[in-house]
C-alpha positions in Angstrom: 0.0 0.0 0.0 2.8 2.4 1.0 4.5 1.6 -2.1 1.3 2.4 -4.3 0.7 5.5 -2.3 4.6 7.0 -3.2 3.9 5.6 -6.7 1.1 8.0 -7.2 2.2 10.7 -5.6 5.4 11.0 -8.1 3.0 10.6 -10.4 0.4 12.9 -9.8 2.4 15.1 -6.9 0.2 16.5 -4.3 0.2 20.2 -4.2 -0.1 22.7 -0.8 -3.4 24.2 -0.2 -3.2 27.8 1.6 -6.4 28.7 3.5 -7.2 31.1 6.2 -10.0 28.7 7.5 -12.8 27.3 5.5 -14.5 25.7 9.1 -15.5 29.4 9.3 -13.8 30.0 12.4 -14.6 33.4 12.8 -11.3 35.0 14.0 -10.9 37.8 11.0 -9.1 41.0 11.8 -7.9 43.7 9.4 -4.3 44.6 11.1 -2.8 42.0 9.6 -3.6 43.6 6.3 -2.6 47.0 7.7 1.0 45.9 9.4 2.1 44.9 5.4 0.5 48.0 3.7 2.6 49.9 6.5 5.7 47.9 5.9 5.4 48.6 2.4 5.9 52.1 2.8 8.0 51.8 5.2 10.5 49.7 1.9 9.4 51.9 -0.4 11.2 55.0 1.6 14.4 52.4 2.1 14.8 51.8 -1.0 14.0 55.6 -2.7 16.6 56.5 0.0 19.2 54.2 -1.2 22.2 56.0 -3.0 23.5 53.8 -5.5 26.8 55.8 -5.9 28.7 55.4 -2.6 26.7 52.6 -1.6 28.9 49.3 0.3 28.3 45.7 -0.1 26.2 45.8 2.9 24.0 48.7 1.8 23.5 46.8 -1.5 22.4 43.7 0.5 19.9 45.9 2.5 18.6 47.2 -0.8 17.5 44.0 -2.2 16.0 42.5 1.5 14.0 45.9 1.3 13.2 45.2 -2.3 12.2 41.6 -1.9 10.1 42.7 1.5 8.2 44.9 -0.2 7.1 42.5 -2.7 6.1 39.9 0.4 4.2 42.5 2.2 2.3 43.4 -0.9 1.5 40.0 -1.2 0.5 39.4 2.4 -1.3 42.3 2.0 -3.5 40.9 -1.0 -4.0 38.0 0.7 -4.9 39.0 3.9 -7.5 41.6 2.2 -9.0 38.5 -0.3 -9.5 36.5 3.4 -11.5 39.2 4.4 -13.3 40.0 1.6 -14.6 36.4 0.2 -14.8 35.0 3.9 -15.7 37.6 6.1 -17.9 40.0 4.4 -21.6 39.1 3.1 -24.5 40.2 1.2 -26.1 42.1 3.9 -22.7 44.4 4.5 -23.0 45.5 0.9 -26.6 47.0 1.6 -24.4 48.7 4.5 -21.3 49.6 1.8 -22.3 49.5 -1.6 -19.0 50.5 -2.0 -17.6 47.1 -0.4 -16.6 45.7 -3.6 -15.1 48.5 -5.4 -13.2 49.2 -1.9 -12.0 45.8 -2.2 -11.1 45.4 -5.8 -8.8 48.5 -6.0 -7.2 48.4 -2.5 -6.4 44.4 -4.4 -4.7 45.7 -7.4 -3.2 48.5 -5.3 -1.1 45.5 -4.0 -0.2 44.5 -7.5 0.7 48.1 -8.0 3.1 48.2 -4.9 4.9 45.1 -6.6 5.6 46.1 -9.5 6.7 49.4 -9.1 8.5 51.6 -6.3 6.2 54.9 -5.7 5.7 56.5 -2.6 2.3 57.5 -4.1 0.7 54.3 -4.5 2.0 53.0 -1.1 0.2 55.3 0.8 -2.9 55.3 -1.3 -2.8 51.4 -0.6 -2.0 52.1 3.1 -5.2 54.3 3.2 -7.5 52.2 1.5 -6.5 49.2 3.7 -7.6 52.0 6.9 -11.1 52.8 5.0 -11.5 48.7 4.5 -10.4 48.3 8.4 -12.5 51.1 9.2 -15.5 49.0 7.6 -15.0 45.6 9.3 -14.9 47.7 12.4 -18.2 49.4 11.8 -18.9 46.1 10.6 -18.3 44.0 13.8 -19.9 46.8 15.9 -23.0 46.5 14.3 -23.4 42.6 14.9 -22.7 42.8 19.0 -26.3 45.3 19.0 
């Protein structure tokens, strides 16, 4: 059996599922979200700041782990937000927000934005739309505990 089981698995390899929590469990929270829009304008000031022209080994290193954070919390980001918006969030908050998905959909591509490019501009305009999203899931939780 263990033999057959190996067999198929080189065959037809098994891949990694990532998921927040498909029970629900119900623990959702925005600063997550937040913490990696913050970091990625905290890398995006790093790395504008870096002066290619008297810069050491060292600072070059730091460059690039600045660089390649910034693209992992603009990920993290994305996926934090998509937890929130396809679990969390339901019909009813729409009526509340009709704005919810439209919120959603550019603070998502705002991530994408921050990846591929190094602009002060865009960090902070993802930054602040995370806020007005966490802003909403706390107006959002509020409203359940009446």
């Amino acid at each position: 059996m263990k033999f057959a089981l190996r067999f198929l698995d080189r065959i037809f390899s098994p891949k990694t599922a990532y998921a927040h929590c498909d029970i629900p469990c119900g623990i959702y929270d925005p600063k997550a979200a937040q913490i990696a829009a913050q970091t990625v304008v905290k890398m995006v000031e790093k790395i504008q700041s870096f002066d290619n022209k008297t810069a050491t080994v060292a600072d070059r290193n730091l460059f690039v782990r600045a660089v390649w954070t910034k693209e992992q919390h603009a990920q993290k980001c994305k996926d934090e937000l998509l937890i929130l918006w396809t679990d969390f969030f339901k019909e009813e908050h729409l009526e509340m927000f009709p704005n919810l998905h439209e919120t959603f959909w550019q603070a998502a591509k705002l991530c994408s934005i921050n990846k591929q490019t190094v602009d002060m501009k865009s960090a902070k305009k993802l930054e602040g739309t995370v806020n007005e999203i966490a802003k909403i899931f706390n107006k959002v939780k509020a409203a359940s505990k009446k």
